[in-house]
C-alpha positions in Angstrom: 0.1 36.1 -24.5 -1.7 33.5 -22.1 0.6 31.4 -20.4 0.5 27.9 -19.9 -1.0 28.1 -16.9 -4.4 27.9 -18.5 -4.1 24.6 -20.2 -4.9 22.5 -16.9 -8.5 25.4 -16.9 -9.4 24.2 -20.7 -8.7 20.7 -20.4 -11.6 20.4 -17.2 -14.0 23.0 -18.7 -13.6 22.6 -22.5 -10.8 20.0 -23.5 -9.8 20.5 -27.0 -6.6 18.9 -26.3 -5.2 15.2 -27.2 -2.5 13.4 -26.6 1.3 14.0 -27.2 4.4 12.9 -26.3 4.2 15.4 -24.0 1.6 17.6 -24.6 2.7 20.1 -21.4 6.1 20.4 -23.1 4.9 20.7 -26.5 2.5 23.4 -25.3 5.1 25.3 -23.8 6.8 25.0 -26.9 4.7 26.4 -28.9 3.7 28.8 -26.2 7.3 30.1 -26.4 8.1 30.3 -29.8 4.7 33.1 -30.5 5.8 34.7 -27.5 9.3 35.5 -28.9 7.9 36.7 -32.0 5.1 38.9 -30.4 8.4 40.3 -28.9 10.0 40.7 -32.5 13.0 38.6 -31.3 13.1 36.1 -34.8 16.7 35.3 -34.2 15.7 33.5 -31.0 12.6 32.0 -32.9 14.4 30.9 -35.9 16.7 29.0 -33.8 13.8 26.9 -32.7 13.3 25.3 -35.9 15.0 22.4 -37.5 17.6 22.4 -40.0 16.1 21.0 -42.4 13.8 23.7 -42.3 16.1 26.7 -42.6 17.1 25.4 -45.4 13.5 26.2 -47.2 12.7 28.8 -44.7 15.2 31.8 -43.6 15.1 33.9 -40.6 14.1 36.9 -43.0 10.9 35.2 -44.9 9.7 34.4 -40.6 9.8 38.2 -40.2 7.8 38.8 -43.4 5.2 36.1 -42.5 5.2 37.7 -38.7 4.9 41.3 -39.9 2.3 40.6 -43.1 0.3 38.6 -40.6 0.0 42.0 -38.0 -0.3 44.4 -40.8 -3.5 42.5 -41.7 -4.8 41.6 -38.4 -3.3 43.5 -36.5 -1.6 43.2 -33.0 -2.2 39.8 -31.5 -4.0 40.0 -28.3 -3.9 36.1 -27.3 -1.9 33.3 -28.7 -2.7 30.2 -26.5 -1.8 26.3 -27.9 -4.9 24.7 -27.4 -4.6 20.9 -29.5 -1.6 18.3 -30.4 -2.2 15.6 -32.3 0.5 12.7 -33.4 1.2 12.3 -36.8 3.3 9.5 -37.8 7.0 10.6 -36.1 5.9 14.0 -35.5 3.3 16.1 -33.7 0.7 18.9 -34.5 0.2 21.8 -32.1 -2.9 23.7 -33.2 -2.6 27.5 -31.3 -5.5 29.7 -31.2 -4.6 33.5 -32.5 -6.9 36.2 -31.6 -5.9 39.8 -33.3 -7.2 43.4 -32.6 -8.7 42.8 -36.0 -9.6 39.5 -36.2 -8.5 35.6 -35.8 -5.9 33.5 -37.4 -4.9 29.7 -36.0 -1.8 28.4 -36.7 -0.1 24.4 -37.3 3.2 23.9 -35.4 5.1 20.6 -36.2 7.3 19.0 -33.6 10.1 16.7 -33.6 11.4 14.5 -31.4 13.5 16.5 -29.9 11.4 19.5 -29.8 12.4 21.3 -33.0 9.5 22.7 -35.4 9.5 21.0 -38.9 6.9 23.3 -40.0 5.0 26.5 -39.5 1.1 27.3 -41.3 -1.6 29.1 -41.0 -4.7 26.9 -40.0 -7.7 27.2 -42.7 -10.2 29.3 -41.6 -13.0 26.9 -40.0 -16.6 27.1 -40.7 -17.9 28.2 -37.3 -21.7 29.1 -36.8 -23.1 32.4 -35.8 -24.7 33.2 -32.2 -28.1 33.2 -32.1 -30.3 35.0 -29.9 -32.8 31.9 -28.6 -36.2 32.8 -29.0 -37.3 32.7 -25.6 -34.7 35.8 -25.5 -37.8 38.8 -25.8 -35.9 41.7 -25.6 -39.4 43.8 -24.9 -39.4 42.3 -21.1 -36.1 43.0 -19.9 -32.9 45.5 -20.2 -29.2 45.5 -19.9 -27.0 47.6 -18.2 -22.8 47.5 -18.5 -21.1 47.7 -15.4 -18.5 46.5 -13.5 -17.6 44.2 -11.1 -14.8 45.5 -8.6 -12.0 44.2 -6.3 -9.3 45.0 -5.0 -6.8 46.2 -7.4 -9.2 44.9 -9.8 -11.9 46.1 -12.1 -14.2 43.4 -14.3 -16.6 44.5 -17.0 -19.8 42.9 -15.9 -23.9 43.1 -17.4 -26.7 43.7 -15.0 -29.5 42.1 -16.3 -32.9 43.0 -15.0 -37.0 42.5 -15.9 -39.0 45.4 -16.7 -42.0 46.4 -14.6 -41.0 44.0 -11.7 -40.2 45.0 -8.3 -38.8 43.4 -6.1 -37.2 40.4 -8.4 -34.9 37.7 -7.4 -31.1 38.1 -9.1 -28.6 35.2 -9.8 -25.0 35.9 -9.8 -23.5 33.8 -12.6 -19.8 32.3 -11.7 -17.9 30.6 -14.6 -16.1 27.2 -15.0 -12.5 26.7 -15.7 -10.3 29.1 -17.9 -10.3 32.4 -19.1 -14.1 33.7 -20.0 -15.7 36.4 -20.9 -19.6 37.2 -19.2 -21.0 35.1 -21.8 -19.0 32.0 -21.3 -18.5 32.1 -24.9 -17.5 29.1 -26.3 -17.5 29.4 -30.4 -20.6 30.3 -31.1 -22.8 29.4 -28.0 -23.1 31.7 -24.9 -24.9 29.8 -22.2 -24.7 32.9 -19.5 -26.2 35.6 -22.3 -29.0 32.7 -23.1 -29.2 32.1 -19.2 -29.5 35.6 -18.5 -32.0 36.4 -21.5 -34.6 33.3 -20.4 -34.6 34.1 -17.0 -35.1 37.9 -17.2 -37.7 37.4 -19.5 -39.7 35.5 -16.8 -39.3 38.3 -14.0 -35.6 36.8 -12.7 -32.4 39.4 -13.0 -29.1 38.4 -13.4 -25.0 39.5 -13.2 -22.7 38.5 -15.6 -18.9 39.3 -15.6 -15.5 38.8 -17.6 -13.3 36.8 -15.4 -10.0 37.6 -14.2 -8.3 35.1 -15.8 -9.1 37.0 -19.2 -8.5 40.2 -18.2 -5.4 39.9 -15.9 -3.7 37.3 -17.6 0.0 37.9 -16.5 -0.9 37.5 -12.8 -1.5 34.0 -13.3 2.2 33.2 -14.1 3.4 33.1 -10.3 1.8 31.5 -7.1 -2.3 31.7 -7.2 -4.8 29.7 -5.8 -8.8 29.4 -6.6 -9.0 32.4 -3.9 -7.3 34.9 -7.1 -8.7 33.2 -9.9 -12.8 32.6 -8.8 -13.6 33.8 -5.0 -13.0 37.3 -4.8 -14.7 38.3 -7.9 -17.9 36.0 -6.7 -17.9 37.6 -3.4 -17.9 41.1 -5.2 -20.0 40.1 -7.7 -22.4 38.8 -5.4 -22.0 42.4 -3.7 -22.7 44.3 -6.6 -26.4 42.1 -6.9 -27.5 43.6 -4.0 -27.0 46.8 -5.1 -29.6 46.6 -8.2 -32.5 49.0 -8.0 -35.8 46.8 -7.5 -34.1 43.7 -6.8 -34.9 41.6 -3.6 -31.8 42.2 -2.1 -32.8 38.7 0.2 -33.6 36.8 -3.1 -30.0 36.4 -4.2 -28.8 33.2 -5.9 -25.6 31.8 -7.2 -25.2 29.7 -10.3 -22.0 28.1 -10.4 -21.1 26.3 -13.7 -18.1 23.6 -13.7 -15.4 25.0 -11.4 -18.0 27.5 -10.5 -20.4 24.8 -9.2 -17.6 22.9 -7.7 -16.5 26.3 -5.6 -20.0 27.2 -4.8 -19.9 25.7 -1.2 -16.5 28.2 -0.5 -18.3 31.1 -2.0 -21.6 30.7 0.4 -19.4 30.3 3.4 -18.2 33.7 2.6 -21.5 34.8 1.6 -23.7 33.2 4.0 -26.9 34.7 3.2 -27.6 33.9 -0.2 -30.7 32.1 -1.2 -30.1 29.5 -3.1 -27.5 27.4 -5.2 -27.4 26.7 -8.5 -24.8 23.8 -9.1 -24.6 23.0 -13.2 -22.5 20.4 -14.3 -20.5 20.7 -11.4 -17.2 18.5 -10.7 -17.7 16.4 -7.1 -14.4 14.5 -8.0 -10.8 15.8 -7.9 -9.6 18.1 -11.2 -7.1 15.9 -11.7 -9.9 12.3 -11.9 -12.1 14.6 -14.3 -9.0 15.3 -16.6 -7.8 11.5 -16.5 -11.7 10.4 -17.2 -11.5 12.9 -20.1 -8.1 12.0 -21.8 -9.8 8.4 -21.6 -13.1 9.2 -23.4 -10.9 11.1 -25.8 -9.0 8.6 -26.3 -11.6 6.0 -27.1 -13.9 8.3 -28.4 -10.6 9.1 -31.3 -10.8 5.0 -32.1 -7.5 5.4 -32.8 -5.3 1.7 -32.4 -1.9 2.7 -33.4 0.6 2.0 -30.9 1.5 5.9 -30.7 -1.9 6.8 -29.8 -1.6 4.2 -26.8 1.9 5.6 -25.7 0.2 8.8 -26.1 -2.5 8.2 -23.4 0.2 6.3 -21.1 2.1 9.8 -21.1 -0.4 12.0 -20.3 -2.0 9.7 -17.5 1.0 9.9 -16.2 1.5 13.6 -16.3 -2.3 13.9 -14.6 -1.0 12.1 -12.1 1.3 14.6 -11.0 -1.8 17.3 -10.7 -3.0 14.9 -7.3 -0.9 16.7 -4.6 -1.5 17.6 -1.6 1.2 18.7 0.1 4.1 21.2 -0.9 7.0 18.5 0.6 10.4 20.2 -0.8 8.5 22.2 -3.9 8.0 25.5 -3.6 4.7 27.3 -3.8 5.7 28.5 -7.0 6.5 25.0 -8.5 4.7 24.2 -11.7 2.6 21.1 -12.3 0.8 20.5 -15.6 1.2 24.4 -16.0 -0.2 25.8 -13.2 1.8 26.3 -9.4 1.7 23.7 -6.9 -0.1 26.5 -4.4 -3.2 25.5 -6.9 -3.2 21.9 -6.2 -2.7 21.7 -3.1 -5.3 24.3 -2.2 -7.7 22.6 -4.6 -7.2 19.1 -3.6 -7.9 19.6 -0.1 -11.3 20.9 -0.5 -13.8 18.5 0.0 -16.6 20.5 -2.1 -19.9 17.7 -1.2 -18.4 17.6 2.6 -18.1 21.6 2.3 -21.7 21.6 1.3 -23.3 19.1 3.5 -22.3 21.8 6.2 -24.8 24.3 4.4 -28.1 23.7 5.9 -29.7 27.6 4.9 -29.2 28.4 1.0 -31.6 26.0 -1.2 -29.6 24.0 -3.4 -30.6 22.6 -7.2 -28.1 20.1 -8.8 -28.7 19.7 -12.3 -26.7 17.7 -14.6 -26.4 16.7 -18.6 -26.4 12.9 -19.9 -24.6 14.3 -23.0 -22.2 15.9 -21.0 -18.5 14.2 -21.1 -16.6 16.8 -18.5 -18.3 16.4 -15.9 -20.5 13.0 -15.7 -23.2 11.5 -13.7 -21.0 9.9 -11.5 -20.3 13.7 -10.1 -24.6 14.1 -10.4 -24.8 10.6 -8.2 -22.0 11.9 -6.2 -23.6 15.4 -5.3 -26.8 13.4 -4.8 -25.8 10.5 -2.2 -23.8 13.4 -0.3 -26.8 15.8 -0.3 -29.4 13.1 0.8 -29.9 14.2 4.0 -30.6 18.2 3.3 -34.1 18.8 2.9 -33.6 21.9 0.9 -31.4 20.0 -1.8 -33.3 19.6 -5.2 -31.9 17.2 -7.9 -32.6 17.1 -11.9 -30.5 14.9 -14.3 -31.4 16.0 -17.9 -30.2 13.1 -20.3 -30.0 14.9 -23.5 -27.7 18.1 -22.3 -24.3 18.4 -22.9 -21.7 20.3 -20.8 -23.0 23.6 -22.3 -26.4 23.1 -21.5 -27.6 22.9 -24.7 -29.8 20.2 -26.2 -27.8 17.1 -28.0 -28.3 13.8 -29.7 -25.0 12.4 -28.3 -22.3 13.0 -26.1 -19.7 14.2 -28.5 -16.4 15.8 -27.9 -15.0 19.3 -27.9 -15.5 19.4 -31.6 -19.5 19.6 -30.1 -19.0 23.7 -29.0 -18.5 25.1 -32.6 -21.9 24.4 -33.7 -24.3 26.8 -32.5 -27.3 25.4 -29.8 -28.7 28.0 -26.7 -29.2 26.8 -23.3 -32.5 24.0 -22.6 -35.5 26.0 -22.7 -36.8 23.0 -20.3 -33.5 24.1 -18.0 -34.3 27.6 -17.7 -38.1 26.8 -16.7 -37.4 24.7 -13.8 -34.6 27.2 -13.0 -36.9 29.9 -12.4 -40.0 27.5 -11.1 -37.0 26.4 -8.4 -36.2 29.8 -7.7 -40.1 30.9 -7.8 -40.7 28.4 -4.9 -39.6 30.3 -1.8 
C-alpha cells in the first residue's frame, strides 16, 4: 500500500483533496486501517471503529466484506486516501482501491476522535475512455518497450521514434509530483502518450518511463530527497536517449512537467549538454505557497460558508505551514511533515529553481504555461519570465485556455476537471516541435 508520504506529491500535481479537521491525520487513518486488513489482521481493524458501529457491524461480517471484495477483484495492489470532506460532525475520506482485477473506491467516516462511523463501497463513477488524438498517426512512427535503469533500480520506459528519419531530435519526458506511470495518466487523459504520439508523428522521438515513486513504493517511507524520487531516473533516462538508433544524439531535450519543470535546472546541471528545456506548467514558487494557493482556490472554488468549512481551511493552512522548513534544527532527517521526511523540505526549499536556471546560459529554454491551469498559475509563468529576461535563448508562450494537463478548457475548474477525457493542445505540440525545429 502507498504510504502517506505521497499525499503532499497529489496535493501540488493533482489535488483531489479538501479540507478536514486534519486531513494529514485522517489520511493516515484511513491509510492504516486498509493496511491492517491487506495484512488480514481484522481484530486490530475492528478495533478502529466506533461502538456504535459494532453493534450493527461485527468483526466477522468485516472479514466477509474484506475476503468477498479480493475474491472478486482480486489482491489489492494500491490503496491510497486521496479526499476528505466535512459532513455535518463527521468526516468523509474517499480512498482509491486498485485490484489485480480491477478498481473499487471506498467511504470512510470519521469521528471526532478518530473512530470510523462507517465503512462503503464508493459507486462506481462514470469515467471517460482514453482516446487516441487524431494527430496520433500511428503510420509515421513506432514504439519500442524498454527500460530505464539505475542503480538498484529498473523502470519500464517507451522509446518513441519517427519512421524514415535520421538523425531526429529526442525529448526525455520527466513527470510532476506523485507516483506515475509513462503516460502521466490521470483518469482518462495521458498527456506524455498524446505528447509522444504528436511529436513523433512530425519527425521528433521521445522517452517515456514509470516513475519510481510507483514502482518502488516502500522506499519512500524513510529519509528521501528529490535526488531518489526524480534525478537519478532523469539523468538515466536522459542516458538511455542517447542510445536510440538514428537519433541526434546532440539534439536531446528535456520536458519537465510540474515538479519536473521545477527540477529541470538540477537535472541540466548534471546533464550539461542537452539542448534544450521544456518547462510546462512548472512551479517557480515554494511546494508549500502552491499547496496553500490551492487549498484557497479550493476552498472558494467549493462556495462553501459554513463555519466548519472555514475552520477547515484555517487547519490545513496551518498544517502547510509546517511544509516551509529549511533547516533540520533538533528534527531528525527522518521527521515527518505533512507525510513526507523533513530531508525533503529542506532539500526542496533551498533550491532556488529561476536562480538555478538563470545560471544556464547553453540549453534553449521554452516556458509554456495554461490560463486554465489552477496548480501551478501565471504568477509562476511571470515569475519564470522576469527571472529569465536576460537569457537570450529563453522563449516564453502563455496559452490562456490550457489547464494543468495541457489539454484545451473553457474554465479553470478543479480536480473533478481530469476525469473527463481531453488530449494535449494540438496548438502546444506544434510550437513544441517548430521550437525544437529552430536550431
Amino acid at each position: 500500500m502507498k504510504k502517506s508520504i505521497l499525499l503532499v506529491f497529489g496535493l501540488l500535481l493533482f489535488t483531489t483533496a479538501t479540507f478536514s479537521q486534519n486531513v494529514i491525520t485522517l489520511f493516515n487513518g484511513a491509510n492504516n486501517f486498509f493496511d491492517l486488513m491487506q495484512q488480514e489482521k481484522y481484530t486490530e481493524a475492528y478495533s478502529i471503529f466506533d461502538e456504535s458501529v459494532k453493534s450493527k457491524l461485527s468483526e466477522e461480517n468485516l472479514k466477509k466484506i474484506w475476503t468477498d471484495i479480493n475474491a472478486s477483484l482480486g489482491k489489492a495492489e494500491s490503496l491510497e486516501a486521496v479526499q476528505s470532506k466535512a459532513q455535518g460532525d463527521f468526516f468523509a475520506v474517499t480512498v482509491e482501491g486498485k485490484f489485480q482485477r480491477g478498481s473499487q473506491n471506498f467511504i470512510l467516516g470519521f469521528n471526532k476522535t478518530q473512530k470510523i462511523v462507517g465503512f462503503f463501497l464508493a459507486p462506481k463513477p462514470n469515467v471517460s475512455k482514453y482516446l487516441a488524438p487524431s494527430y496520433a498517426d500511428t503510420t509515421l512512427y513506432s514504439e519500442k518497450s524498454t527500460y530505464v535503469t539505475a542503480p538498484g533500480h529498473q523502470l519500464a520506459a517507451v522509446i518513441t521514434t519517427p519512421k524514415n528519419a535520421k538523425n531526429f531530435p529526442v525529448v526525455v519526458f520527466v513527470h510532476g509530483s506523485g507516483p506515475s506511470d509513462m503516460d502521466e495518466t490521470v483518469g482518462p487523459n495521458k498527456p506524455f502518450k498524446d505528447l509522444a504520439a504528436g511529436l513523433a508523428a512530425q519527425g521528433i522521438g521521445s522517452v517515456r518511463y514509470v516513475k519510481r515513486t510507483l514502482v518502488y513504493p516502500y522506499e519512500f517511507g524513510k529519509t528521501f530527497t528529490v535526488k531518489e524520487e526524480v534525478l537519478d531516473d532523469a539523468v538515466a533516462a536522459i542516458a538511455l536517449a542517447k542510445t536510440i538508433q538514428g537519433a541526434d544524439i546532440k539534439n536531446i531535450y528535456l520536458f519537465g512537467h510540474s515538479l519536473g519543470g521545477m527540477l529541470a535546472p538540477r537535472i541540466a546541471t548534471l546533464v550539461p549538454d542537452l539542448s534544450g528545456i521544456v518547462l510546462a506548467a512548472a512551479p517557480a514558487r515554494k511546494l508549500a505557497d502552491l499547496m496553500l494557493e490551492q487549498n484557497k482556490y479550493l476552498f472558494d472554488k467549493a462556495n462553501d460558508t459554513a463555519k466548519a468549512a472555514k475552520t477547515q481551511l484555517e487547519l490545513a493552512t496551518v498544517e502547510i505551514a509546517k511544509g516551509k522548513v529549511t533547516q533540520l534544527g533538533t528534527m531528525k532527517p527522518d521527521s515527518i511533515i505533512l507525510g513526507i521526511p523533513a530531508s525533503y523540505w529542506i532539500d526542496i526549499n533551498n533550491y532556488d529553481q529561476v536562480a538555478a536556471m538563470k545560471k544556464i546560459t547553453k540549453p534553449r529554454i521554452f516556458v509554456i504555461q495554461g490560463g486554465n491551469d489552477y496548480q501551478v498559475t501565471q504568477q509562476d509563468y511571470d515569475l519564470w519570465k522576469a527571472g529569465l529576461a536576460g537569457n537570450s535563448n529563453a522563449e516564453f508562450k502563455f496559452y490562456p485556455e490550457l489547464n494543468h494537463l495541457l489539454s484545451q478548457q473553457v474554465e479553470k475548474g478543479t480536480g473533478a476537471q481530469y476525469m473527463a477525457f481531453s488530449s494535449v493542445s494540438a496548438s502546444l505540440i506544434n510550437d513544441i516541435v517548430a521550437w525544437i525545429k529552430i536550431k
